[in-house]
Each structure stands twice: as structure tokens, then as C-alpha cells.
N, C-alpha and C positions, 0 to 999 in steps of 0.2 A: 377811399377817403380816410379810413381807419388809418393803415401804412401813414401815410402824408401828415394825419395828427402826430401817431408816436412818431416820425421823423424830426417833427417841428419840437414837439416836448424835448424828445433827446438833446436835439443838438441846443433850445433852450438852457437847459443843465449842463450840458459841455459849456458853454460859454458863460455862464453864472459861475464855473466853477473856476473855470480858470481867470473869471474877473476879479473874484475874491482873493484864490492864490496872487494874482499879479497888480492889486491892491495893494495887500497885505506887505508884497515886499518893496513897492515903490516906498510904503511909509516907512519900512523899516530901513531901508537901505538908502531914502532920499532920490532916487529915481525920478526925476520930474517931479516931485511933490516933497513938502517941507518934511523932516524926519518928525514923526509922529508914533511915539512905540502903543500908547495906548489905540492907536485906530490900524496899527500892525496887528497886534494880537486881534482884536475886534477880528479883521477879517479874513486872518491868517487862522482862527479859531475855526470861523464861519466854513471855510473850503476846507478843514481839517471833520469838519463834521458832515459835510459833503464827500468823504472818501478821499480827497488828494493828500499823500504817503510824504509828499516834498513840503507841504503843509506844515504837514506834522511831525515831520523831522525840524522843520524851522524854527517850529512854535517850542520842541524838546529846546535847542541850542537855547532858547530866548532864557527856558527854565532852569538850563543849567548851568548859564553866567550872568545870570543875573540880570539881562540885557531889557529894561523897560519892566521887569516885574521882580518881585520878589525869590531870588534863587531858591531851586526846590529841585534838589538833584532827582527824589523821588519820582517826583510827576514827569521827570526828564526823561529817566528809564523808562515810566510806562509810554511817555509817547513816542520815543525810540525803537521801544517792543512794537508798539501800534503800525509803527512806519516801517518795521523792520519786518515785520508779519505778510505786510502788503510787497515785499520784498527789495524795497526802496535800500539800492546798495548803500549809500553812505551810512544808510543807519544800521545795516546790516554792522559795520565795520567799526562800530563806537557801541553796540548795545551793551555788550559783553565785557567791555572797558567799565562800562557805570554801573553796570552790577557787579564788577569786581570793587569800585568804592563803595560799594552799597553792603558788600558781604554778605549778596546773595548768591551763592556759590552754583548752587542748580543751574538757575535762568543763564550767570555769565557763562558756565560749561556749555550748554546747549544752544549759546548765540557765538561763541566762540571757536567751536566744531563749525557749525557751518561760514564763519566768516574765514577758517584756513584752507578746509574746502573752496572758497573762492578765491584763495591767492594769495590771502595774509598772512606770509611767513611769520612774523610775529607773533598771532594770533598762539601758535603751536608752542614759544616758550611760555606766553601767560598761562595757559592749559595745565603746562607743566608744574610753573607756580601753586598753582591750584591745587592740582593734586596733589602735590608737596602737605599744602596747607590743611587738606584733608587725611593724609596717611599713605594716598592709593599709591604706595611707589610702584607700584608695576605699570599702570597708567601713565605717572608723572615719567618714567624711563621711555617711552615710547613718544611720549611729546619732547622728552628732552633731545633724544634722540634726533626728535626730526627736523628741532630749531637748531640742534647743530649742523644737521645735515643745509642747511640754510644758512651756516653761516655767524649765526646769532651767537657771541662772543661771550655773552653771559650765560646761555646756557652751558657752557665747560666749567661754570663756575657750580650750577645746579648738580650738574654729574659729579665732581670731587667731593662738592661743600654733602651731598646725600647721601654719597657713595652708591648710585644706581646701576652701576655696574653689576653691583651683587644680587639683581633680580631681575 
């Protein structure tokens, strides 16, 4: 009898959760229902605090154009971080972008290793920027390195403009 409660609970919260997510984005996206950004957030908040990562990467985008609330790049990164943590790829692949406007050098280096790890050759010349922008050229020469090996047309310009050759 136990088993068949916690079944009923669970799958209760599975479908409360993805009622909120799938809510949240009719309002926002007009999905069968009038576009609505105040009852977006409302329930795109609500499933973001129930744990769904696509929540809270949506609820980031909303903060960080402004889309129905007030733009706040800040709060964008943390809920970027949040959905990127849960390993929600799209936010995997922007977190490290907004803490490079943010000029938090730490968090963009350590969201941007792992998003080149997953395949974003890009990822490897902003790395290099960064390190540029901090001294490390031995670092910045090994990202440069591997967005040319990629192809990335501006990094030839990072290797001459730094002279990274010499380390």
C-alpha cells in the first residue's frame, strides 16, 4: 500500500511539474493561450522551484532581454548557473558568455571548459580571450592554439596581436 502512495505522489509532482513548465510557456510563447509574460514567470518560476533546469533556463532568457520583466543580466547568470549545474545543455553553452559580460572571469572560465568539452569550438578562443585578459599567456596559448586548430579566424589574430608563440 506504501509503494502505490509514493507512486501516486511521485507521478502527482511529475505532472504538477511539467503542468507549470508547460504553462509557463504556453503564456509565454502564446501556445493556445493569450501571451501573458506576467502568468509566464508566475509559472515558469513555480516549476523552476520544483527542479525543472528548461524552467530555468527560460525564466534566465526572460532576465536577460528583458522579455516581460525588468532585464537583470545578474539574475540571468545565476539562473543559467542553476540550469547549467542541473546540466541543462543550452545553458551549459551561454553560461560562460554572461559571466564574460558580467566580468566574472572565475565562473565564465569554469562554465566555458566544460561547454568546449562538449563541442563548442568557440568556447576555446573566448577561454583564450580571458586568459589574455588575465596575463596567463601560457593558458591563453593553448586555447589559442585549439580555436585555431578549429578553424576560428580570429584566433590568428590573438597569436600575432600576443605574440603566443614565445611561450
Amino acid at each position: 500500500m506504501k509503494l502505490i502512495i509514493t507512486i501516486f505522489i511521485f507521478t502527482t509532482t511529475l505532472l504538477a511539474m511539467n503542468n507549470n513548465f508547460d504553462l509557463g510557456m504556453q503564456y509565454l510563447l502564446g501556445n493556445g493561450k493569450v501571451i501573458d509574460k506576467n502568468k509566464a514567470m508566475y509559472y515558469l518560476t513555480k516549476a523552476q522551484q520544483e527542479g525543472d533546469a528548461e524552467a530555468t533556463y527560460n525564466l534566465a532568457l526572460m532576465y536577460y532581454t528583458g522579455d516581460g520583466i525588468k532585464q537583470d543580466i545578474k539574475k540571468a547568470a545565476e539562473l543559467l548557473d542553476e540550469a547549467a549545474s542541473k546540466k541543462f545543455i543550452k545553458a551549459i553553452q551561454n553560461v560562460g558568455r554572461v559571466y564574460m559580460q558580467l566580468l566574472n572571469f572565475e565562473k565564465a572560465i569554469y562554465w566555458l571548459i566544460k561547454n568546449a568539452q562538449n563541442g563548442d569550438n568557440q568556447a576555446n578562443y573566448f577561454l583564450a580571450e580571458l586568459y589574455i585578459a588575465q596575463g596567463n599567456l601560457k593558458m591563453a596559448k593553448i586555447y589559442t592554439e585549439k580555436a585555431m586548430g578549429y578553424g576560428i579566424k580570429d584566433a590568428k589574430n590573438l597569436w600575432k596581436e600576443h605574440k603566443l608563440f614565445n611561450y
